[in-house]
C-alpha positions as CSV (number, residue, x, y, z in Angstrom):
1,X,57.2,-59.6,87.0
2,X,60.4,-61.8,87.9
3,X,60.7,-65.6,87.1
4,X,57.9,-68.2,86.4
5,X,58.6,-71.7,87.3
6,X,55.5,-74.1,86.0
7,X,56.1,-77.9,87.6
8,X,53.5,-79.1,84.8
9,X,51.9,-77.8,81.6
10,X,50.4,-74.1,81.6
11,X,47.3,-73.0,80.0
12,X,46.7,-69.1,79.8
13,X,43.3,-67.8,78.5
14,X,44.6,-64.4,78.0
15,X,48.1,-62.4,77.5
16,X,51.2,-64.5,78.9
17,X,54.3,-62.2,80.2
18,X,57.3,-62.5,82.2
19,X,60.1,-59.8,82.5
20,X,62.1,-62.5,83.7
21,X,62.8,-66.3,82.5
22,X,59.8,-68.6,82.1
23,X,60.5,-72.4,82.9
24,X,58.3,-75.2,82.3
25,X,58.6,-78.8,83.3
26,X,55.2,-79.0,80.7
27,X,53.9,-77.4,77.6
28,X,52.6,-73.7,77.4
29,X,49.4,-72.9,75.7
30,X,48.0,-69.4,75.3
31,X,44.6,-69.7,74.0
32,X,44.4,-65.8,73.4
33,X,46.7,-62.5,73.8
34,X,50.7,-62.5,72.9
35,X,53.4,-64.3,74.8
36,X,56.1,-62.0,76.0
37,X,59.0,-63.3,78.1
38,X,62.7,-62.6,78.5
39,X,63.8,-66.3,78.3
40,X,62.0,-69.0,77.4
41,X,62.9,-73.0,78.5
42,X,60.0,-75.2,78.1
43,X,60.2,-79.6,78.2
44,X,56.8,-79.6,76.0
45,X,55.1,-78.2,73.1
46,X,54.4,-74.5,73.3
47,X,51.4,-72.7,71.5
48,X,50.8,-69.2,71.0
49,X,47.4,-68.4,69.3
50,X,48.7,-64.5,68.5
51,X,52.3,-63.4,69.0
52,X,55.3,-64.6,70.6
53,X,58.4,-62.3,71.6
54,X,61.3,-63.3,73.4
55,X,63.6,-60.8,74.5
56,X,66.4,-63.8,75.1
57,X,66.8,-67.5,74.0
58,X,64.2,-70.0,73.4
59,X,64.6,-73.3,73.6
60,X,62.1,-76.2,73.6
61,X,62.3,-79.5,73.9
62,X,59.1,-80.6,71.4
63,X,57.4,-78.2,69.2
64,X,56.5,-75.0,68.2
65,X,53.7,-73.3,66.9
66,X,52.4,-69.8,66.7
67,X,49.5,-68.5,65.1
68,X,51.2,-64.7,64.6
69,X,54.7,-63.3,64.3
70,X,57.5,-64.9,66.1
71,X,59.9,-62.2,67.0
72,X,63.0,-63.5,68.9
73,X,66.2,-61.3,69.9
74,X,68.5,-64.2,70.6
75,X,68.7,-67.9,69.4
76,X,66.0,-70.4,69.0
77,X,66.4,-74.5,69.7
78,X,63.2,-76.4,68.4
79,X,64.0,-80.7,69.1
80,X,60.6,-80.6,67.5
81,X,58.6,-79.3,64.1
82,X,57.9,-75.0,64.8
83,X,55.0,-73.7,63.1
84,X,54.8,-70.5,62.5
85,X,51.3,-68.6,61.0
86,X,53.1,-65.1,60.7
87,X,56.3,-63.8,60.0
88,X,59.9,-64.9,62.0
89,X,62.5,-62.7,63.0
90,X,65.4,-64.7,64.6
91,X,68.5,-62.1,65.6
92,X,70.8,-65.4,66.5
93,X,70.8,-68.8,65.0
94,X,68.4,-71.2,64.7
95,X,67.9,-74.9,64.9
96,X,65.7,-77.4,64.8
97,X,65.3,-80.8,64.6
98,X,62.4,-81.2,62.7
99,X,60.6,-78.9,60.0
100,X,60.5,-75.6,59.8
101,X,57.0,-74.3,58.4
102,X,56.3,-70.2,57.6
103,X,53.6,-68.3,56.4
104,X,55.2,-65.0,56.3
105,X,58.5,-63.5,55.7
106,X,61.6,-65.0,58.0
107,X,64.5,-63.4,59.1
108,X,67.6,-65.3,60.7
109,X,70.8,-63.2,61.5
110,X,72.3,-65.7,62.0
111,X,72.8,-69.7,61.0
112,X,69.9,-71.7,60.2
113,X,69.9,-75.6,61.1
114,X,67.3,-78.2,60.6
C-alpha cells in the first residue's frame, strides 16, 4: 500500500497494485495479473498483459498497450500510440498523440483528442 517510486523500468510477473500513486522514471510491464493503481505517471511505455484500472489520472509519456479492458476513472495522456485488446472506459478526457487502436467497445465521458 502507499506510493511506488521506480528509478528505472519495472517488470512484474504477477498482479501490479498500488493504493497510492505509481511513478516511473522507466516503462512498466506486467507480464501476468491486472494493474491497479490510484495514479499512474510513467516516462516509458507501459504494458499490461490482462487489465488495467486507474482509480485517478494516467499519463504516459510513450505508449500504451493492454491486452484486456482499460478502465480509467479520470483522464488519460498517451504522447505515444495506446493499444488497447479489450474494451475502454475513460470517465475524463482523453488525448493522445498518436493512434488510438480498440478491440472492444470505448467509452469517453469526456473529450477525445488524438
Amino acid at each position: 500500500t502507499g506510493n511506488v517510486g521506480i528509478g528505472g523500468n519495472a517488470t512484474v510477473g504477477g498482479t501490479f497494485g498500488a493504493t497510492g500513486l505509481a511513478t516511473l522514471s522507466g516503462g512498466l510491464s506486467v507480464t501476468s495479473g491486472a494493474t491497479s493503481v490510484q495514479s499512474l505517471t510513467a516516462a516509458s511505455a507501459m504494458r499490461a498483459s490482462s487489465s488495467l484500472d486507474v482509480s485517478g489520472a494516467a499519463s504516459l509519456a510513450s505508449t500504451l498497450m493492454v491486452s484486456g479492458g482499460t478502465s480509467l476513472q479520470s483522464t488519460l495522456v498517451v504522447s505515444g500510440a495506446a493499444t488497447l485488446g479489450g474494451g475502454a472506459s475513460v470517465a475524463g478526457a482523453t488525448t493522445l498523440g498518436s493512434t488510438l487502436s480498440v478491440a472492444g467497445a470505448t467509452t469517453v465521458s469526456d473529450t477525445l483528442s488524438a
